[in-house]
C-alpha positions in Angstrom: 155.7 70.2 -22.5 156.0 73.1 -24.3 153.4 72.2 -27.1 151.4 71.0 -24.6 150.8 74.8 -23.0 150.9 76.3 -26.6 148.1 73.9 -27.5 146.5 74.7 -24.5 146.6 78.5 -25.2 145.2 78.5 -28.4 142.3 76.7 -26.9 141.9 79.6 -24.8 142.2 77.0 -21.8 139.6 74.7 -22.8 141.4 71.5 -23.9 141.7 68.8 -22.0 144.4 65.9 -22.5 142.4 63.6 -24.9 142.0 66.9 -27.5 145.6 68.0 -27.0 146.9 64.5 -27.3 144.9 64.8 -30.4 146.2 67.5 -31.5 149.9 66.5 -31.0 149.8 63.5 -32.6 148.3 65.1 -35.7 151.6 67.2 -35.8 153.8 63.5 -35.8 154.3 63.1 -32.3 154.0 60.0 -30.1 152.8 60.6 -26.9 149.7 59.0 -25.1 146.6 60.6 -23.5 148.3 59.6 -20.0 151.5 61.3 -20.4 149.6 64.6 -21.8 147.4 64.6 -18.7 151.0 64.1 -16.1 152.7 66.8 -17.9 149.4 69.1 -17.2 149.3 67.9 -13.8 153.1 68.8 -13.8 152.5 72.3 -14.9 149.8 72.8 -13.3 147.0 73.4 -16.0 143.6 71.7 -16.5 140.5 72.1 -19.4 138.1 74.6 -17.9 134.6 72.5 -17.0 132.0 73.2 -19.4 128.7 75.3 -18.4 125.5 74.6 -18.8 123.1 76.7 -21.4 119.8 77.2 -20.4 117.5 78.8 -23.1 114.5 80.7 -21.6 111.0 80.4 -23.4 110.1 83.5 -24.9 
């Protein structure tokens, strides 16, 4: 759990499970998508929702 929040940190809150299972499998962990998202439930941590850009016309 403790790569999970470190991940999650250095993502400046913005990763979700599916990136940060991503992310820890490309250091040679196991772990599913599932488990990542329980252990952020667990902690109590979730991505931040994205925003919407809206360009004005000049």
């Amino acid at each position: 759990m403790k790569n999970i929040r470190l991940i999650y940190d250095a993502s400046k809150q913005n990763y979700s499970a599916p990136k940060i299972t991503k992310e820890l499998r490309k250091s040679g962990e196991t772990i599913t998508e599932r488990t990542v998202g329980k252990y952020m439930r667990e902690i109590g941590i979730k991505a931040q929702r994205g925003y919407e850009l809206i360009l004005h016309p000049c």
